[in-house]
N, CA, C and O atoms as CSV, one atom per row, in Angstrom:
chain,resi,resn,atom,element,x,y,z
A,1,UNK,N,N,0.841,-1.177,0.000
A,1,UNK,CA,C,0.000,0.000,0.000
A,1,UNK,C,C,0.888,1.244,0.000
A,1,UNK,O,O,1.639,1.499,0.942
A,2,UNK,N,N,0.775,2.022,-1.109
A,2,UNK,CA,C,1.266,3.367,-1.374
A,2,UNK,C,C,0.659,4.647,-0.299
A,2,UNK,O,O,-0.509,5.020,-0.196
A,3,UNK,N,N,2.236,5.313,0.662
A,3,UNK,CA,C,1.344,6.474,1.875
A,3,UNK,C,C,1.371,6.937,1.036
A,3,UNK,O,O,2.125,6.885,0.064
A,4,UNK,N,N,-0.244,7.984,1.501
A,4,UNK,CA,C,-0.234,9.821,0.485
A,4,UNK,C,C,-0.394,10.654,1.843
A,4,UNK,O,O,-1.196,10.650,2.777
A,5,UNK,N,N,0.663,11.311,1.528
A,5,UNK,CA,C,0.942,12.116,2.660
A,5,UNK,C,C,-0.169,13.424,2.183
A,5,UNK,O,O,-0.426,13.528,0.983
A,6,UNK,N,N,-0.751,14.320,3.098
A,6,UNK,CA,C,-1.465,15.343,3.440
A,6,UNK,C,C,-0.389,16.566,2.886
A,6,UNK,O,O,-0.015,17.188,3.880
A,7,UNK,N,N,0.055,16.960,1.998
A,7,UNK,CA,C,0.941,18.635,1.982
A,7,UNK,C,C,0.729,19.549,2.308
A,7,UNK,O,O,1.628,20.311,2.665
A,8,UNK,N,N,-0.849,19.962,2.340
A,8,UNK,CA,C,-1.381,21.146,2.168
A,8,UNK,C,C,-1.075,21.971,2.973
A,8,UNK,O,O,-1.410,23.125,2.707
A,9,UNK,N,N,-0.390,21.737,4.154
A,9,UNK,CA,C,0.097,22.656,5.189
A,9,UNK,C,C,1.370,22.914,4.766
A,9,UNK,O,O,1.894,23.746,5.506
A,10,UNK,N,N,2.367,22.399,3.535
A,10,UNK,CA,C,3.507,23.036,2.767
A,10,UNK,C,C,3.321,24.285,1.565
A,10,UNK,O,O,4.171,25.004,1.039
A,11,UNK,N,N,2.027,24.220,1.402
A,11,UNK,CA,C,1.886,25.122,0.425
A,11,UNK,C,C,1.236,26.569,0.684
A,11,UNK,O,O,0.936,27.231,-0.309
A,12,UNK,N,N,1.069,26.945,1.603
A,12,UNK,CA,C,0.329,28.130,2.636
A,12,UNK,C,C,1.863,29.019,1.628
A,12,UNK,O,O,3.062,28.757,1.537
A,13,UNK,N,N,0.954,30.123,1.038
A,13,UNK,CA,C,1.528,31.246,0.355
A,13,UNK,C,C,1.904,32.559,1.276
A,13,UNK,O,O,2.661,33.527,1.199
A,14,UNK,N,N,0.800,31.950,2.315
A,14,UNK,CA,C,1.311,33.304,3.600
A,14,UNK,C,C,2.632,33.449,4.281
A,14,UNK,O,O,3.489,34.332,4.332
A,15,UNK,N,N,2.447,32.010,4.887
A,15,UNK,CA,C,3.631,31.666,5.938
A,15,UNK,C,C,4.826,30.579,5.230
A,15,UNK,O,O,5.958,30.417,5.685
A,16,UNK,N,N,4.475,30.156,4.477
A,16,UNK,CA,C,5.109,29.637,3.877
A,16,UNK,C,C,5.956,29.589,2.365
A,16,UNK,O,O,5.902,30.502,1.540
A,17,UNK,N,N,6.608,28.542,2.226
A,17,UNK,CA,C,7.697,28.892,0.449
A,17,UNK,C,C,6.563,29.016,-0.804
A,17,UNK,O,O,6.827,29.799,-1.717
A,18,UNK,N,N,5.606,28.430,-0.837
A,18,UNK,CA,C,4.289,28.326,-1.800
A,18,UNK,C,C,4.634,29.421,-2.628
A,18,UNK,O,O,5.624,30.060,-2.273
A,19,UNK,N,N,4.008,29.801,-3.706
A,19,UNK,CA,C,4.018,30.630,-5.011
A,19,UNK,C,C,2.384,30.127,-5.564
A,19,UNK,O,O,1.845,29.111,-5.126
A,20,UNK,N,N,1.719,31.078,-6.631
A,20,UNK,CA,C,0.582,31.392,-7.462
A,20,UNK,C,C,1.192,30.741,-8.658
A,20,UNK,O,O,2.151,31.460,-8.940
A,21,UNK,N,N,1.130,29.687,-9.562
A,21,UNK,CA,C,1.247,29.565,-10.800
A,21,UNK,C,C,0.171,29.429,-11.675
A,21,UNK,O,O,-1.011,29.373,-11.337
A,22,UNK,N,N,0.638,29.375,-12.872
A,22,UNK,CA,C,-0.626,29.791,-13.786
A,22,UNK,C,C,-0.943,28.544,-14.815
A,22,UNK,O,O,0.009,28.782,-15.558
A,23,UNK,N,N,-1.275,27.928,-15.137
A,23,UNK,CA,C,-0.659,26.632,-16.303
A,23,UNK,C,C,-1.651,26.959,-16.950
A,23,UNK,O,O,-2.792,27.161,-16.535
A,24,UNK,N,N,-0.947,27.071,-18.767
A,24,UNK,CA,C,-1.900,27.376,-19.864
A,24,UNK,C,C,-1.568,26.201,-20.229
A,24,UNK,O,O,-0.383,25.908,-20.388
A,25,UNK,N,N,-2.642,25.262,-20.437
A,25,UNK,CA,C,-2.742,23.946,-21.434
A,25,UNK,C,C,-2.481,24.356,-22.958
A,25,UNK,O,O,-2.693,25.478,-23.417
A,26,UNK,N,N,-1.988,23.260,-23.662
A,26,UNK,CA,C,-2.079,23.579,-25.114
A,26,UNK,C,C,-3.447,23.817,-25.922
A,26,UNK,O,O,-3.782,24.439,-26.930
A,27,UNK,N,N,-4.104,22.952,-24.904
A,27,UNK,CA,C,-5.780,23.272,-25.569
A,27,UNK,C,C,-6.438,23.409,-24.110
A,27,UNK,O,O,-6.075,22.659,-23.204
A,28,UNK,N,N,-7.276,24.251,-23.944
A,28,UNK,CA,C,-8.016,24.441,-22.951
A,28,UNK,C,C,-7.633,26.190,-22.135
A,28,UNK,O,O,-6.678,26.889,-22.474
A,29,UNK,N,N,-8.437,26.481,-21.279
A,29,UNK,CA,C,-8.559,27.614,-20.567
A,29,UNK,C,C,-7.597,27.250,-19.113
A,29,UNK,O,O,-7.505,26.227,-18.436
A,30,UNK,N,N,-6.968,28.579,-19.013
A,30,UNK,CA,C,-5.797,28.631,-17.864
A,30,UNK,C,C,-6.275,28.415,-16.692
A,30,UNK,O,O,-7.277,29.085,-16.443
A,31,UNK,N,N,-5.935,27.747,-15.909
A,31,UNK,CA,C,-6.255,27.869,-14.306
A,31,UNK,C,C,-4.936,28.019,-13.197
A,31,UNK,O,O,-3.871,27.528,-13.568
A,32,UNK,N,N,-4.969,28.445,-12.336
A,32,UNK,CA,C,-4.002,28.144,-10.781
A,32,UNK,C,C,-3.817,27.521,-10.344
A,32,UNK,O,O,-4.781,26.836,-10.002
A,33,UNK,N,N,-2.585,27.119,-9.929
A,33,UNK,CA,C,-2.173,26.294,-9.253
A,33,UNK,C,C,-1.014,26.455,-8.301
A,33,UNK,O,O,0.000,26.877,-8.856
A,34,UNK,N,N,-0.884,26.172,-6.700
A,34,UNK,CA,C,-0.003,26.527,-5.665
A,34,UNK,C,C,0.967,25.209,-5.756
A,34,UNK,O,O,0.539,24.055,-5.769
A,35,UNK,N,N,1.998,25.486,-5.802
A,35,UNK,CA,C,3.366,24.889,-5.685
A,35,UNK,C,C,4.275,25.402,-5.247
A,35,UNK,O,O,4.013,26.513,-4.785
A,36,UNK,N,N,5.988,24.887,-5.116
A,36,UNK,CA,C,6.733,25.460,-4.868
A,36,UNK,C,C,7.878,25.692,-5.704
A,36,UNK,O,O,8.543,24.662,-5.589
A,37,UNK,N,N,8.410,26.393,-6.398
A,37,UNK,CA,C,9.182,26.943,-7.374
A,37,UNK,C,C,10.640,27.136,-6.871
A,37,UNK,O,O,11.142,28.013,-6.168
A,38,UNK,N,N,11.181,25.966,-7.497
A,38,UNK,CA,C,12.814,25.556,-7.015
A,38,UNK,C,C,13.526,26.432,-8.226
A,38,UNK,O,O,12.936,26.115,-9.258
A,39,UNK,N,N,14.236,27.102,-8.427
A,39,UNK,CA,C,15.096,27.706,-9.485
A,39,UNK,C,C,16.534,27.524,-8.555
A,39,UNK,O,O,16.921,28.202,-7.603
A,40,UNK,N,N,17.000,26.646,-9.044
A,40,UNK,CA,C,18.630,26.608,-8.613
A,40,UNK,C,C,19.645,26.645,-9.461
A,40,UNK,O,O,19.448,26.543,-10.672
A,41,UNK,N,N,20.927,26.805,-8.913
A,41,UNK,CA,C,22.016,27.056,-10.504
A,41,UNK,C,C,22.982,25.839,-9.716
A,41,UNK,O,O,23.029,25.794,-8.486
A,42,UNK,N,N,23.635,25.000,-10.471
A,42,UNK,CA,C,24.451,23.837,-9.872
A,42,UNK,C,C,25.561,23.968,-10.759
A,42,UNK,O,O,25.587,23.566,-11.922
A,43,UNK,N,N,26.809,24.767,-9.924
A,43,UNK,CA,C,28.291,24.510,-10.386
A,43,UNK,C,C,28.505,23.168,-10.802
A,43,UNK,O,O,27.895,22.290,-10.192
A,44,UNK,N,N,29.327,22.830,-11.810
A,44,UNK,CA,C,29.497,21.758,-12.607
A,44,UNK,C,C,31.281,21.670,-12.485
A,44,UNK,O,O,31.714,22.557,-13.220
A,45,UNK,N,N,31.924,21.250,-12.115
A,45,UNK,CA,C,33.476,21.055,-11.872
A,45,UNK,C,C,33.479,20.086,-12.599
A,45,UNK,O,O,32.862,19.041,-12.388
A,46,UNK,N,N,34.483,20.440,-13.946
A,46,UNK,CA,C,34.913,19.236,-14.835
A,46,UNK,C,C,36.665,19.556,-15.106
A,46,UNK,O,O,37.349,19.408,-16.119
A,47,UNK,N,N,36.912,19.910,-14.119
A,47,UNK,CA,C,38.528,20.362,-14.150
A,47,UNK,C,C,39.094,21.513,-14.004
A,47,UNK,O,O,38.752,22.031,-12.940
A,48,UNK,N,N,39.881,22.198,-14.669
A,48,UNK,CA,C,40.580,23.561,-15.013
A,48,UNK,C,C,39.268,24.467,-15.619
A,48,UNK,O,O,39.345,25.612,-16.063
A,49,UNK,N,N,38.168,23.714,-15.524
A,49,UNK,CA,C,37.146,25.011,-16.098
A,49,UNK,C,C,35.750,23.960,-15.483
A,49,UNK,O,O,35.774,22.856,-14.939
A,50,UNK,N,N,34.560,24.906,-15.868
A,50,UNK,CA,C,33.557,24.665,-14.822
A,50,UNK,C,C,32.391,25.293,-15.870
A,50,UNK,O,O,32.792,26.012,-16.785
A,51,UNK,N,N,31.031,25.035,-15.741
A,51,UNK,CA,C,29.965,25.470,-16.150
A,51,UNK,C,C,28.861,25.215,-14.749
A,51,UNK,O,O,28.783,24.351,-13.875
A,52,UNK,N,N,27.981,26.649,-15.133
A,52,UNK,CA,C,26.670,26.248,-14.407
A,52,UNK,C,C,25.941,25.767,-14.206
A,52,UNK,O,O,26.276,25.448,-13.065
A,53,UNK,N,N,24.779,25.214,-14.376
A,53,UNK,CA,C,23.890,24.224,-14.913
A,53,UNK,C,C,22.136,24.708,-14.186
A,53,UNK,O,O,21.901,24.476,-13.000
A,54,UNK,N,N,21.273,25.248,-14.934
A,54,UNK,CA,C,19.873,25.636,-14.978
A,54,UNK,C,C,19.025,24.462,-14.702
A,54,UNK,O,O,19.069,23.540,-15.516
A,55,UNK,N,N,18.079,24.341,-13.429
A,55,UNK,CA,C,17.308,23.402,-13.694
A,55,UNK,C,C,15.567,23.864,-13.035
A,55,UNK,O,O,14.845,23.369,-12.169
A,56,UNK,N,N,15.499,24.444,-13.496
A,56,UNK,CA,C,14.263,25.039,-12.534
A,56,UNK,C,C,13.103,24.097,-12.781
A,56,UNK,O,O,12.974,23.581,-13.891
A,57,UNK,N,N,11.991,23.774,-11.493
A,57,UNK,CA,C,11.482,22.679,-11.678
A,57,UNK,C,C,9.854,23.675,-10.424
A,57,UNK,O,O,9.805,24.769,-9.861
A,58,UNK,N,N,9.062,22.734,-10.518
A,58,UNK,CA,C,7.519,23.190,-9.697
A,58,UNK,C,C,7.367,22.001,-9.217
A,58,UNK,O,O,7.433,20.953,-9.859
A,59,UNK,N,N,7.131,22.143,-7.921
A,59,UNK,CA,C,6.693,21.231,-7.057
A,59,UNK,C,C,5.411,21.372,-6.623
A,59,UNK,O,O,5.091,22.518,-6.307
A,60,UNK,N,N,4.249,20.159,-6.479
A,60,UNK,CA,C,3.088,20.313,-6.103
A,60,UNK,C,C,1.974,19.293,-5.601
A,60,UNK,O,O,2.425,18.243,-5.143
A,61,UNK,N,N,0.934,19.399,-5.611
A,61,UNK,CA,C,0.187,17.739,-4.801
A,61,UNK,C,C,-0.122,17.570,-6.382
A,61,UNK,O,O,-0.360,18.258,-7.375
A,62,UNK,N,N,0.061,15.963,-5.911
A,62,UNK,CA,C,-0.703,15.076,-7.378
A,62,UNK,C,C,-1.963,15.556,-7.864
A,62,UNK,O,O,-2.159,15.888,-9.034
A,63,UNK,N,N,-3.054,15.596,-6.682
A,63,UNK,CA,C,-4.085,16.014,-7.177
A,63,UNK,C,C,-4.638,17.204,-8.136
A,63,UNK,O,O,-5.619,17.205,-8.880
A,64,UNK,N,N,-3.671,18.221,-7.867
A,64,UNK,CA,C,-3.958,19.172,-8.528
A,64,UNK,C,C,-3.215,19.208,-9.484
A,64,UNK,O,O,-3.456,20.132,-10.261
A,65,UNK,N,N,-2.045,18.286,-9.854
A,65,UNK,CA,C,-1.316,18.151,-11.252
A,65,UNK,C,C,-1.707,17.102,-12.261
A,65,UNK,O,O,-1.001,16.669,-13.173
A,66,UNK,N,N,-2.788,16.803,-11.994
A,66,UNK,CA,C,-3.400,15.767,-12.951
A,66,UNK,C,C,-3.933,15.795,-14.042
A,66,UNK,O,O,-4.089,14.782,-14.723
A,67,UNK,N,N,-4.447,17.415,-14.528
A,67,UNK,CA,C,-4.745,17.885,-15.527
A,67,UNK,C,C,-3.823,18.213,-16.599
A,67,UNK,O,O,-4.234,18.261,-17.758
A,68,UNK,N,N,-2.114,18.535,-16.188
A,68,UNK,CA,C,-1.256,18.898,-16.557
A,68,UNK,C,C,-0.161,17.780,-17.437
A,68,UNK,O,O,0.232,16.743,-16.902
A,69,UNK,N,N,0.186,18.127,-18.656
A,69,UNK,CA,C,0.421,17.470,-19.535
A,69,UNK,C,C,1.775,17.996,-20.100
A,69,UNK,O,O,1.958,19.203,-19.941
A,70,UNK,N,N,2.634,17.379,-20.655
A,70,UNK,CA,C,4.233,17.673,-21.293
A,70,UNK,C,C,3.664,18.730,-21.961
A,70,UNK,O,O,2.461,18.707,-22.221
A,71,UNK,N,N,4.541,19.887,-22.352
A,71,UNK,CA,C,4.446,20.864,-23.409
A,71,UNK,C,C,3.394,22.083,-22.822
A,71,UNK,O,O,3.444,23.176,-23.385
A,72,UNK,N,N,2.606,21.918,-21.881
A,72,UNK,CA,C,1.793,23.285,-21.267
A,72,UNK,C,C,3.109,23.961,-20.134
A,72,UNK,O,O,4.018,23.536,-19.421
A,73,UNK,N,N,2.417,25.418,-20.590
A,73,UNK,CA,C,2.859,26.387,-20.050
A,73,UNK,C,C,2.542,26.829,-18.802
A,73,UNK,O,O,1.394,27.006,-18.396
A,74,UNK,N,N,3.932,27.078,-17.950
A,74,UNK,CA,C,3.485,27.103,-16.805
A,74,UNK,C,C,4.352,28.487,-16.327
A,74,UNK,O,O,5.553,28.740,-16.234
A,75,UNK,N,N,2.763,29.451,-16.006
A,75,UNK,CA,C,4.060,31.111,-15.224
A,75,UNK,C,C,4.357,31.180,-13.878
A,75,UNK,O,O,3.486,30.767,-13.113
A,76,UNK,N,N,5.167,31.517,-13.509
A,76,UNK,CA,C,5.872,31.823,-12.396
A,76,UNK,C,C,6.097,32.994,-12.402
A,76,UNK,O,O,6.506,33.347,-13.508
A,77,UNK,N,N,5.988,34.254,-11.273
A,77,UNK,CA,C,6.342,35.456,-11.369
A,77,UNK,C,C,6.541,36.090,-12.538
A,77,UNK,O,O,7.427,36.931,-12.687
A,78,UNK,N,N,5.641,35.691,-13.548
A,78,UNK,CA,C,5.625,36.350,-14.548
A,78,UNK,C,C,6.187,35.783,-15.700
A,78,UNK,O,O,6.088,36.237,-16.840
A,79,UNK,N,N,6.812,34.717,-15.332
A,79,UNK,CA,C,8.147,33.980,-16.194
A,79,UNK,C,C,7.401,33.004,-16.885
A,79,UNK,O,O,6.571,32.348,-16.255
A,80,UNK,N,N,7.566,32.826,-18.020
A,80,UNK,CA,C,6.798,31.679,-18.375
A,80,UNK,C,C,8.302,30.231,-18.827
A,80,UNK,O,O,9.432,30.288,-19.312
A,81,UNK,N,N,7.493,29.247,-18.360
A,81,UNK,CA,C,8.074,27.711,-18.058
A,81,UNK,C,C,7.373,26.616,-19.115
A,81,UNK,O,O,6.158,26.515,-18.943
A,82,UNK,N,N,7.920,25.793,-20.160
A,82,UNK,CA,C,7.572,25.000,-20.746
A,82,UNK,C,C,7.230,23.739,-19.870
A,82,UNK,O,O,7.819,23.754,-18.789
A,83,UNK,N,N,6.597,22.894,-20.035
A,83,UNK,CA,C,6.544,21.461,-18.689
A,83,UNK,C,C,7.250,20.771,-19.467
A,83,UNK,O,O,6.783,20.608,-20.594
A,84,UNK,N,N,8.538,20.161,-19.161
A,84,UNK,CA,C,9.635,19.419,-20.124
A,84,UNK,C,C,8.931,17.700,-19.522
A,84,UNK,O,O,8.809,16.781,-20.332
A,85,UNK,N,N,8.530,17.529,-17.993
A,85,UNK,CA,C,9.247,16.639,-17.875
A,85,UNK,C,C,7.912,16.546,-16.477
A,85,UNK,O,O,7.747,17.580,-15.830
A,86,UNK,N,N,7.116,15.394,-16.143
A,86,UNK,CA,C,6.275,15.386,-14.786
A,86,UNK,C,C,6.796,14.053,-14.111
A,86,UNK,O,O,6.633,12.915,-14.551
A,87,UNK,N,N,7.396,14.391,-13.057
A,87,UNK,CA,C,8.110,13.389,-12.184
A,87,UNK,C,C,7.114,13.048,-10.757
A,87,UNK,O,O,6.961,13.706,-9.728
A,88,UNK,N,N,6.528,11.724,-11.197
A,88,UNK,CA,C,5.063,11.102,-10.181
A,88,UNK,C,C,6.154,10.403,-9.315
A,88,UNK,O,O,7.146,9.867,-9.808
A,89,UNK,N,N,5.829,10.465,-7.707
A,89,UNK,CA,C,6.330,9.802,-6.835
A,89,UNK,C,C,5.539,8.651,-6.140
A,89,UNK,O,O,5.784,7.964,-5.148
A,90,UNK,N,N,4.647,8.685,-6.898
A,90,UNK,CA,C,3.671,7.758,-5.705
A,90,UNK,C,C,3.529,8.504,-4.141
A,90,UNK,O,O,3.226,7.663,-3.295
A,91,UNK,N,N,3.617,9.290,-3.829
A,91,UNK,CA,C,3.307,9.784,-2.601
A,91,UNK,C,C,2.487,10.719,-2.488
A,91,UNK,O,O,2.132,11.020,-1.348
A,92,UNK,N,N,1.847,11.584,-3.848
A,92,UNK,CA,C,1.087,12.367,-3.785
A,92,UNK,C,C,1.505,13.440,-3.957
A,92,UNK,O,O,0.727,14.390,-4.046
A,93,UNK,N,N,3.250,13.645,-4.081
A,93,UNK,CA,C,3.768,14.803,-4.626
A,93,UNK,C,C,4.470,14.883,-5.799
A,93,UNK,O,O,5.391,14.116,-6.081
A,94,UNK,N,N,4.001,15.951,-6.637
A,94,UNK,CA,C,4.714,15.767,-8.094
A,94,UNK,C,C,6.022,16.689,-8.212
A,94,UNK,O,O,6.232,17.441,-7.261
A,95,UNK,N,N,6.924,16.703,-9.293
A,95,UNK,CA,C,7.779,17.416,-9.484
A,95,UNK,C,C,7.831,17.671,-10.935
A,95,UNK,O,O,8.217,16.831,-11.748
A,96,UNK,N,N,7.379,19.011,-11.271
A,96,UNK,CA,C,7.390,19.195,-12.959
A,96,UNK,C,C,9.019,19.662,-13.376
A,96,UNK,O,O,9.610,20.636,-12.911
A,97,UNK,N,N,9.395,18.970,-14.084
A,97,UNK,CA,C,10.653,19.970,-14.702
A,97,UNK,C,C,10.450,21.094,-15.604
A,97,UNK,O,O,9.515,21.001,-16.399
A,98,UNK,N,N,11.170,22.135,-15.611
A,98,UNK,CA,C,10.837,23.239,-16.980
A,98,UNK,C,C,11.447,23.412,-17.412
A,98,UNK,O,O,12.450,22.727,-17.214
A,99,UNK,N,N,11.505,24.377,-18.346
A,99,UNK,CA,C,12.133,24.776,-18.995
A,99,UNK,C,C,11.884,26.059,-19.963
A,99,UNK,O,O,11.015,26.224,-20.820
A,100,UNK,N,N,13.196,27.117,-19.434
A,100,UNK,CA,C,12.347,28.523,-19.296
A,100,UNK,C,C,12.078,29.111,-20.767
A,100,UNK,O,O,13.057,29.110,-21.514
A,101,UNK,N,N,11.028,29.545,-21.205
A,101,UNK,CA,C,10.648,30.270,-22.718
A,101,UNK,C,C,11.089,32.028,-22.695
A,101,UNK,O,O,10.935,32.875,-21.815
A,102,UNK,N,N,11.715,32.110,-24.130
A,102,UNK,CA,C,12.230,33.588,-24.730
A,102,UNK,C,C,11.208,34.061,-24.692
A,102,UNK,O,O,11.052,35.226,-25.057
């Protein structure tokens, strides 16, 4: 038997890391959605020289990412995010990867 843990007390926009996102489907009308918006940069050491590495990703409950499909658009502070990639844990929390649009 798969736990589903309860989050909803991680996503409080007041007191907590939570964010407003926006997801435009490829077909269909936009709705909201509360997650948490990881944007990190990860030094890459490959010797005498080094690169950064971009991976910004949305974290959120399954339930409310179920509508959400590869290729919809997802804004963040204004930023808009391609959905590259939806990473299901079985626990009830998802992890979208993005990938940021010009």
């Amino acid at each position: 038997m798969v736990f589903q843990e309860d989050f909803a007390e991680f996503l409080d926009t007041e007191q907590g890391f939570a964010v407003e996102a926006i997801v435009t489907p490829k077909d269909g009308a936009a709705y909201q959605l509360t997650g948490i918006f990881v944007s990190n940069y990860y030094p890459i050491d490959i010797g005498t020289s080094g690169f950064v590495g971009f991976n910004p990703s949305f974290e959120c409950c399954e339930e409310e990412a179920r509508k959400i499909n590869d290729g919809d658009i997802l804004t963040v502070r204004q930023t808009k995010y391609k959905i590259v990639e939806i990473k299901l844990y079985d626990t009830g929390w998802v992890v979208l990867g993005l990938e940021r649009q010009s």
